[in-house]
C-alpha positions as CSV (number, residue, x, y, z in Angstrom):
1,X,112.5,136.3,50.0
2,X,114.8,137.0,47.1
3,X,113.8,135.6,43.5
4,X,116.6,133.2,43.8
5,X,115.4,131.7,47.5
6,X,111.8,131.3,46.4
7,X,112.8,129.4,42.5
8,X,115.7,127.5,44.7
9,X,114.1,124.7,46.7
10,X,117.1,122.2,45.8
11,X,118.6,122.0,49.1
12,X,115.3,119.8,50.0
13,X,116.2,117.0,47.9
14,X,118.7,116.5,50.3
15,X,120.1,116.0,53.6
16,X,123.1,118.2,55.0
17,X,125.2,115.7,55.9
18,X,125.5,113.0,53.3
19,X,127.1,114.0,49.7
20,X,126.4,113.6,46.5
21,X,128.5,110.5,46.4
22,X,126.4,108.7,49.1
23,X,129.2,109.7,51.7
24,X,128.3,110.8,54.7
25,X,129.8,114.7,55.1
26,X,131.5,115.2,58.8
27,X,130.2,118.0,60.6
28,X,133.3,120.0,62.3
29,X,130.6,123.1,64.1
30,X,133.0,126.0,65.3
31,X,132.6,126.3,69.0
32,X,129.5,128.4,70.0
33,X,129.1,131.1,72.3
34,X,126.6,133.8,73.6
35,X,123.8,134.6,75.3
36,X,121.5,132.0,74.0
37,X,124.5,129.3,74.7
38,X,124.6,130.2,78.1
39,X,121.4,130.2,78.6
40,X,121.1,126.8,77.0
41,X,124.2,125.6,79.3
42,X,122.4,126.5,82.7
43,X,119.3,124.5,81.5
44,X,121.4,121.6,80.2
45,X,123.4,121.2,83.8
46,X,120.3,121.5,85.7
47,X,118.6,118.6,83.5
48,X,121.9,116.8,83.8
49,X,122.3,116.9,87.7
50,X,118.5,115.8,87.9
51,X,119.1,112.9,85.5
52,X,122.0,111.6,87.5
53,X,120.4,112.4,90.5
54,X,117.1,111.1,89.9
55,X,118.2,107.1,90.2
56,X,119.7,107.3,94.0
57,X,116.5,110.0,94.9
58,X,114.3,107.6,97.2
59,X,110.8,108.2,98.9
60,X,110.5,106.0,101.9
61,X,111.6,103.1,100.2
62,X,111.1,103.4,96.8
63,X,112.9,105.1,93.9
64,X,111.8,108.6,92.8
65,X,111.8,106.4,89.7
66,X,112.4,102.9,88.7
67,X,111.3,101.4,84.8
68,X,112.1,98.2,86.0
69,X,110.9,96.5,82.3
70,X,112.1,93.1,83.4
71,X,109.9,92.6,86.3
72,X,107.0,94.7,84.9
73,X,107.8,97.1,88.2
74,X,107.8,100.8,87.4
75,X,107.4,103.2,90.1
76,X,107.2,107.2,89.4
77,X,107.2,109.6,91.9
78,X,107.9,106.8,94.9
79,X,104.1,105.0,93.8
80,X,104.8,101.2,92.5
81,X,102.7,100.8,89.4
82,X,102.6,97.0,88.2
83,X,100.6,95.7,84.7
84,X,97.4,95.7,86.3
85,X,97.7,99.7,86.3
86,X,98.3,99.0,82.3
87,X,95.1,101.5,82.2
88,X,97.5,104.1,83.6
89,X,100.0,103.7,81.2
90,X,97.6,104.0,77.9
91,X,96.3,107.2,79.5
92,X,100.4,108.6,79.6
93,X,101.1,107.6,76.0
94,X,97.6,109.2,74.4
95,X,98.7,112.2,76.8
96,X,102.7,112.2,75.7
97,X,101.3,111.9,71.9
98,X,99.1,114.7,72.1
99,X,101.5,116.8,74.5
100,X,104.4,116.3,71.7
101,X,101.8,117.3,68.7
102,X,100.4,120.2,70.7
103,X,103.7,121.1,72.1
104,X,105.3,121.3,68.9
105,X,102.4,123.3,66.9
106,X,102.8,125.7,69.0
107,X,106.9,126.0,70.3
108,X,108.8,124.0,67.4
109,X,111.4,122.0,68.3
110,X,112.2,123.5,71.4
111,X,112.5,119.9,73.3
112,X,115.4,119.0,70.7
113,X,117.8,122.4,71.3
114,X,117.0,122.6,74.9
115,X,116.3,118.9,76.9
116,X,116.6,116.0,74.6
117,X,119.4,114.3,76.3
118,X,121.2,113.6,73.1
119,X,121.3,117.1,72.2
120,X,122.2,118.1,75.8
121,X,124.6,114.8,76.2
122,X,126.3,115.6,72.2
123,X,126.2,119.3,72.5
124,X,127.4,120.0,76.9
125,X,129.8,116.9,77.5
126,X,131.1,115.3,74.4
127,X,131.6,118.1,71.9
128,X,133.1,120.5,74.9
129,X,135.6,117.5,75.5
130,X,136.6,117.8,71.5
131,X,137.1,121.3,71.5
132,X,139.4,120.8,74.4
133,X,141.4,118.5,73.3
134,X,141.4,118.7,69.4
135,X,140.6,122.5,69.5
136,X,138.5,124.6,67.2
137,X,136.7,123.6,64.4
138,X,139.3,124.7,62.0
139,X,142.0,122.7,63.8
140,X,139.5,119.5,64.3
141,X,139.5,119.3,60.4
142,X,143.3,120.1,60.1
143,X,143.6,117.0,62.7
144,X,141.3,115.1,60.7
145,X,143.2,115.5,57.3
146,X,146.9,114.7,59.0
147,X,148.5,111.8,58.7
148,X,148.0,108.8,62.0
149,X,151.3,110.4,63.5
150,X,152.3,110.8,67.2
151,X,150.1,114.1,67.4
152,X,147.2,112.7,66.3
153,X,146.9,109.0,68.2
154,X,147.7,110.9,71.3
155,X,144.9,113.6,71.0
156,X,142.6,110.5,68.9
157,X,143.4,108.6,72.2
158,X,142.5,110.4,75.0
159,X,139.5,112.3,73.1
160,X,137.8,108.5,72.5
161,X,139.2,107.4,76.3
162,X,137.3,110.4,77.9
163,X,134.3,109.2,75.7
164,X,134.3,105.7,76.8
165,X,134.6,106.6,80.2
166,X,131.8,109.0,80.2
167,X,129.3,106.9,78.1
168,X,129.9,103.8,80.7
169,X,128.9,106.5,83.5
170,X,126.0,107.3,81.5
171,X,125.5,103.5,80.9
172,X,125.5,102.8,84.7
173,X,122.9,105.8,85.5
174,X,121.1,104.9,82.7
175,X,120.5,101.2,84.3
176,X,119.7,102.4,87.5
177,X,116.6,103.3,86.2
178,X,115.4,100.5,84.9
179,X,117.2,97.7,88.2
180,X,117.3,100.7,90.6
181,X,120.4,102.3,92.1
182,X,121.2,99.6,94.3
183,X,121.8,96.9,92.1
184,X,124.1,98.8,90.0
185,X,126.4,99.5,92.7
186,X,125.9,96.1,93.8
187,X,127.4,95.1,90.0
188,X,130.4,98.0,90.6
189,X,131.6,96.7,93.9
190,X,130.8,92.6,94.4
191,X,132.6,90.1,92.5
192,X,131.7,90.4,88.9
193,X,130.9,86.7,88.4
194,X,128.1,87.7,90.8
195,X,126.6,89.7,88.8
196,X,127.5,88.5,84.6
197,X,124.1,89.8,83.4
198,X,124.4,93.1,84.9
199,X,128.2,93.3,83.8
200,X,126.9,92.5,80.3
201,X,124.4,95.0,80.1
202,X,126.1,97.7,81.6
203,X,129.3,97.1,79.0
204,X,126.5,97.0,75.6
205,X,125.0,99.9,76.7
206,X,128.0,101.8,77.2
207,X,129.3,100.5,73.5
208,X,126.1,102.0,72.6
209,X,126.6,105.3,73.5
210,X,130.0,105.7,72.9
211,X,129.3,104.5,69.4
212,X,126.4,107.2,68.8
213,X,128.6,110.0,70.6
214,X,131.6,109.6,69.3
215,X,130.6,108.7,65.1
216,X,126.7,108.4,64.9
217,X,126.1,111.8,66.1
218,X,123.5,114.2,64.5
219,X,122.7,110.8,62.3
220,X,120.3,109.9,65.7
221,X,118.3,113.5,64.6
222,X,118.0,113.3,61.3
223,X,117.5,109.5,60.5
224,X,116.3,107.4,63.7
225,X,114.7,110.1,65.8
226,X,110.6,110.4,64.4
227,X,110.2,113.2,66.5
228,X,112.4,114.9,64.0
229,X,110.7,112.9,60.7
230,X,107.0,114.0,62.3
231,X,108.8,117.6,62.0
232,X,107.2,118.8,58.5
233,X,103.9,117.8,59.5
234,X,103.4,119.1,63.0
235,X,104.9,122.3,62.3
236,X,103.0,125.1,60.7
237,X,103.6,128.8,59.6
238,X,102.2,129.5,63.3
239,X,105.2,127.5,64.8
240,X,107.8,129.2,66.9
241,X,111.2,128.3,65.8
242,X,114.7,129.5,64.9
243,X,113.9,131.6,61.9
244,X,116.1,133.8,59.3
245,X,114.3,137.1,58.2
246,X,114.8,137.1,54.4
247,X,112.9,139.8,54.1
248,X,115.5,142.1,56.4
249,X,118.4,139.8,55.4
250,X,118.3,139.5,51.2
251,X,119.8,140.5,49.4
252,X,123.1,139.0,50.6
253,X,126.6,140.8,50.6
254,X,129.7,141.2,51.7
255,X,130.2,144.2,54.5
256,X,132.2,147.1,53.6
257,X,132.7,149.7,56.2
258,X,130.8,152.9,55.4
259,X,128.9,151.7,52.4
260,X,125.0,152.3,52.9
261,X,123.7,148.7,52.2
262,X,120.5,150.0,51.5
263,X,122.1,152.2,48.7
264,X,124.0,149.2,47.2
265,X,120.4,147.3,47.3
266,X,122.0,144.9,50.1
267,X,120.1,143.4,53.0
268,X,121.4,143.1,56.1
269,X,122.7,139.2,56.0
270,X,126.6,139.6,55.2
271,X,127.0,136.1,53.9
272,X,129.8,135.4,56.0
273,X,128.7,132.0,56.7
274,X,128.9,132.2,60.7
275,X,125.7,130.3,61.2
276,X,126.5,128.0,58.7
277,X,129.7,127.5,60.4
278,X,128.3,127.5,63.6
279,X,125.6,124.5,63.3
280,X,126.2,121.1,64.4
281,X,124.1,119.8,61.8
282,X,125.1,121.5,59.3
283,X,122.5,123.1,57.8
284,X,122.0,126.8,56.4
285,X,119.1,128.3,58.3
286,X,118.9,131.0,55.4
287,X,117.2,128.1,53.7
288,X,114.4,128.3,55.8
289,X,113.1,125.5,58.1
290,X,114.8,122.3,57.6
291,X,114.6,119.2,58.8
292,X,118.0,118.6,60.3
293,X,117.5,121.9,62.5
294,X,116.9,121.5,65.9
295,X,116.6,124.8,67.3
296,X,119.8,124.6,69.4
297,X,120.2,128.4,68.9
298,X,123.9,128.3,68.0
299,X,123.0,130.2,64.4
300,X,121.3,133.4,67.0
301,X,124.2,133.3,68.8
302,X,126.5,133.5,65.7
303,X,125.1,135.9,63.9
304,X,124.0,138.3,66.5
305,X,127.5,139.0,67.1
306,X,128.1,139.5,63.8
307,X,125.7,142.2,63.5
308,X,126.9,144.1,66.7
309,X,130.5,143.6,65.4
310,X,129.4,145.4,62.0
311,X,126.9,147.8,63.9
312,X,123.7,146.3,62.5
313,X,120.5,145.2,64.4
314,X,121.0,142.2,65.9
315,X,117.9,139.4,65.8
316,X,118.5,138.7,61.9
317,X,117.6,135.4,62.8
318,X,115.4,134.7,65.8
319,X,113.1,132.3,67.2
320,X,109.9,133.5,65.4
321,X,107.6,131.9,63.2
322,X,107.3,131.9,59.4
323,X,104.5,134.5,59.7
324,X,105.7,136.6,61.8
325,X,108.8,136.9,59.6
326,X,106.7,137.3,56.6
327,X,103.9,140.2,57.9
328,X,106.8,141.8,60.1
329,X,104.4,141.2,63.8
330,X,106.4,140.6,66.5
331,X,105.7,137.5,68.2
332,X,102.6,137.3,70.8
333,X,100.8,135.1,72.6
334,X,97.3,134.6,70.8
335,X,94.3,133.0,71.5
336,X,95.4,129.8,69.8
337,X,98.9,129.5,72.0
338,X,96.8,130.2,75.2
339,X,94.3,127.4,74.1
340,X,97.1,124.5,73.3
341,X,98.8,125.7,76.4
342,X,95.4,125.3,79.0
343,X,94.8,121.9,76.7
344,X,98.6,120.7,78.0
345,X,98.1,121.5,81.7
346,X,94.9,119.9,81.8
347,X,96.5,116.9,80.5
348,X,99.3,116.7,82.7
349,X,96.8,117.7,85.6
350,X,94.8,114.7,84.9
351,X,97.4,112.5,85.1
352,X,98.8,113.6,88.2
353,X,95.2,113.4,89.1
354,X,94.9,110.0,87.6
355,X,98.2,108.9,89.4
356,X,98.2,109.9,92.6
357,X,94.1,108.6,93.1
358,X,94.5,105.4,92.1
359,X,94.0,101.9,94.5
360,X,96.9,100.9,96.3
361,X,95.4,97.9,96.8
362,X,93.5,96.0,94.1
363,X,91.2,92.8,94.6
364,X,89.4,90.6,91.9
365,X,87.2,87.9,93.2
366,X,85.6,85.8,90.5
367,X,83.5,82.8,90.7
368,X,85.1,79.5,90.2
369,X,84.5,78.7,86.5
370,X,82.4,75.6,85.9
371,X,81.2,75.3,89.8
372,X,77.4,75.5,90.3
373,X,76.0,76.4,93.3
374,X,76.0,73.9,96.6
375,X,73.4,72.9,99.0
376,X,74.9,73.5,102.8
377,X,72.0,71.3,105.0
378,X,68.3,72.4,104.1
379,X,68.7,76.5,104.6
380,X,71.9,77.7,103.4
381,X,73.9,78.1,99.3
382,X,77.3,78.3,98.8
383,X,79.5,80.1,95.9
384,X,83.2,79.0,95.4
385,X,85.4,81.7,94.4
386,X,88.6,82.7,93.3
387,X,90.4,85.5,94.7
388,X,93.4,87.8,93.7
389,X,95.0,90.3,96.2
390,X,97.3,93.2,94.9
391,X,99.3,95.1,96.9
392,X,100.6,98.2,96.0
393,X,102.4,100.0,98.9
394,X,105.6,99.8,100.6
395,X,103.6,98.1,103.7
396,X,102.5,94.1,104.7
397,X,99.5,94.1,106.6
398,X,96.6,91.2,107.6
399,X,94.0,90.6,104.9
400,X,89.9,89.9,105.4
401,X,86.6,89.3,103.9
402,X,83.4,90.7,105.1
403,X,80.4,91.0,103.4
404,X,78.8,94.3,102.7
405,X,74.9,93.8,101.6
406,X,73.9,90.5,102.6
407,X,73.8,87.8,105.7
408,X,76.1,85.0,105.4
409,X,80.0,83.9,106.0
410,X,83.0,83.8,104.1
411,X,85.0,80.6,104.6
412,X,88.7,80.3,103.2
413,X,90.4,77.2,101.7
414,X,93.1,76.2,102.8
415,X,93.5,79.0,105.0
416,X,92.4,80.4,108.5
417,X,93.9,84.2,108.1
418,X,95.3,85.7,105.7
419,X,98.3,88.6,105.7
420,X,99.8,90.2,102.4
421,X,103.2,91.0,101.8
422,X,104.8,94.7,100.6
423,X,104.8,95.1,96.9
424,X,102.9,91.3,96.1
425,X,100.1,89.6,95.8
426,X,97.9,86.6,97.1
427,X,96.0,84.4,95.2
428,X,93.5,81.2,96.7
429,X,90.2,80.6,97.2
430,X,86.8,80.6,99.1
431,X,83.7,80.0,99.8
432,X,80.5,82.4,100.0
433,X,77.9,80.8,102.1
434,X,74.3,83.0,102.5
435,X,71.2,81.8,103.8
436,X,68.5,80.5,101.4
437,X,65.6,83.3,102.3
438,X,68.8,86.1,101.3
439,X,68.5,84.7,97.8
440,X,65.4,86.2,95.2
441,X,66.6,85.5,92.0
442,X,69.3,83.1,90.5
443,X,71.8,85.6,89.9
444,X,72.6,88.6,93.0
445,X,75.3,90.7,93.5
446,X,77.1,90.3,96.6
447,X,79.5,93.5,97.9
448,X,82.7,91.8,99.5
449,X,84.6,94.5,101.7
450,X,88.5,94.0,102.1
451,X,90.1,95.0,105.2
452,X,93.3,95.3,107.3
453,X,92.3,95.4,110.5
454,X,89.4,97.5,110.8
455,X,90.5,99.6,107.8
456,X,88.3,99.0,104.8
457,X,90.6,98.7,101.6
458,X,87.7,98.6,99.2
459,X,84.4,97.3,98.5
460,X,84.3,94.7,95.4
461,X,81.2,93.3,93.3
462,X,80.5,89.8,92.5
463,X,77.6,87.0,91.5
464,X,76.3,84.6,93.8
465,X,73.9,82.0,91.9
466,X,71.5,79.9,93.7
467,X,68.0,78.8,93.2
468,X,64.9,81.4,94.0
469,X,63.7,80.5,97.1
470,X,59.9,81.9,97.6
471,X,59.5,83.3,101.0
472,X,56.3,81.7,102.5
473,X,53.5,84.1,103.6
């Protein structure tokens, strides 16, 4: 890096878009194009169709995916998970935490360019809907300085009407998967006064998003997200990001057809401010890694047709790391990528694993706090108990008691049989009755099988207490 760049840190002090008045500075980017944007615009439509397909996906009867908060029902992949499969739920947030730190040691921010959905949501719908109506960036700023006059409330109008429109779509999808498809279309088509809380939530959150498209902006990146705050520390000179090479690049100058830059002591960057331009944060990646950058790769795009347009090598700035741009290596994959990479699949593998091996149906049967044990006539104890059914699948089916490792009955309160409902649970209680010679010792542990039918569910563990009883001789 030049003498200049390496004394220069300044730019650190601050960020991009707020001035040295305490004014926020507007970002106008130029409209961005190339290979990189297409290929960033094939990803982002695929992710879009699949997250406003997801909510009306269905398998058998359940959602693809439901995060139903308010009634503690969240089902991924068409499984119902409910709070007693909190377990579960740790295990995906120690493996989403350690997934995002691995994830971005090794690939930067690649999530934030390529599927965050405010990038994708900013950067594919709203911004293409400016530069249709308003234009360029030059005549976004021209519109932006002019006077409230017919031209402008017209194009001001139907710019923020599109917006509106398209963040209460986004709203409603966004809904459906936490109350599930249904309900929202349910809210859309029945009487409103049917359905005032729906209504309500469906009209904040679209205020919400309209708000954060249409002003808040790359604010979400550089001040609220902590993905992008965790930036300087996950990230190493290792990291794979969008990189400038100062070394090819400085020293910086003008292009003048049929000069030999290398002659003229000039590098190959010809400060003409296209990436700068170019970035919807508004950053200059000649800098170095910053924190606004999220990798969207609109600065590759920019320059790389610079340098074909002026016959120099294009890839002046690249996804690359810091050391590769510093020892002039390529990029490969090393030992340490191939490492982080097995460590992420076998995290996602075990909780697929985790996931798709768990109980459908869970049972707890404790003894009845307080009770002691009772004398049935002169050869038999009882045990009262509380008991908990849990059902987990889409299916109601009869429920029993047997036991497993020891003589005896089971005797219900309250109840002669017992049938469980899809997606509920049974509570109530019983009695464990087993002969005096079964019991050796005032504490034995009694295996209770559950069953539909004659299908065992599962086999659960619990104390029965009774006096020892010595077996004559």
């Amino acid at each position: 890096m030049s003498e200049k760049h390496q004394k220069d840190e300044s730019y650190r002090d601050s960020v991009s878009t707020i001035g040295e008045d305490g004014k926020r500075v507007w970002v106008y980017p130029k409209k961005p194009s190339g290979k990189w944007f297409k290929r960033r615009t094939l990803v982002s439509y695929g992710l879009l169709i699949l997250l406003f397909g997801i909510p009306f996906i269905h398998i058998g009867e359940e959602p693809l995916l439901l995060l139903n908060f308010i009634e503690r029902k969240f089902v991924i992949f068409g499984q119902v998970f409910w709070p007693q499969d909190f377990h579960l739920f740790a295990f995906a947030m120690i493996t989403l935490v350690v997934f995002v730190i691995l994830f971005t040691v090794v690939f930067g921010r690649l999530f934030c360019g390529w599927m965050c959905p405010q990038t994708i949501f900013m950067e594919m719908l709203f911004r293409k809907i400016e530069y249709w109506i308003e234009g360029d960036f030059k005549q976004q700023k021209k519109l932006a300085r002019q006077p409230w006059n017919g031209e402008k409330i017209l194009k001001k109008g139907a710019k923020f009407s599109l917006f509106y429109l398209i963040s209460f779509f986004i709203a409603n999808v966004f809904l459906a998967y936490i109350i599930g498809s249904e309900e929202v279309i349910a809210t859309i088509v029945d009487d409103p006064h049917n359905h005032l809380s729906g209504l309500t939530a469906i009209i904040i959150f679209s205020f919400i998003f309209f708000f954060v498209f249409s002003y808040f902006r790359e604010q979400v990146c550089t001040t609220i997200c902590p993905y992008g705050r965790l930036q300087g520390v996950l990230l190493d000179k290792n990291s794979i990001v969008v990189s400038y090479d100062h070394l090819r690049g400085e020293g910086r100058g003008l292009f003048r057809k049929g000069e030999d830059r290398k002659t003229a002591d000039k590098g190959d960057c010809i400060d003409c401010g296209q990436c700068v331009n170019v970035c919807p944060t508004g950053i200059d990646i000649r800098n170095g890694t910053q924190l606004e950058c999220i990798n969207c790769t609109a600065c590759i795009d920019a320059c790389d047709h610079m340098m074909e347009k002026t016959g120099l090598e294009p890839g002046l700035i690249r996804y690359d790391s810091d050391h590769g741009i510093d020892t002039g290596k390529t990029f490969e994959i090393t030992t340490r990528i191939k490492a982080y990479t097995a460590v992420l699949l076998v995290l996602i593998g075990l909780f697929f694993v985790i996931i798709f091996s768990r109980t459908e149906v869970e049972t707890t049967l404790l003894r009845t706090p307080g009770m002691l044990y009772q004398k049935r006539g002169e050869d038999k104890i009882s045990n009262l108990y509380n008991y908990k059914i849990i059902n987990k699948t889409a299916e109601g089916f009869p429920v029993a008691f047997r036991l497993e490792n020891a003589m005896g009955e089971i005797q219900l309160i309250g109840e002669t049989t017992l049938s469980i409902d899809k997606q509920s649970s049974i509570e109530g209680s019983l009695f464990i009755i087993v002969p005096k010679e079964e019991i050796s010792k005032t504490k034995t542990t009694i295996k209770v099988g559950i069953y539909a039918g004659e299908e065992k569910l599962e086999t659960v563990k619990t104390h029965f207490t009774g006096p020892i009883v010595r077996k004559k001789k």
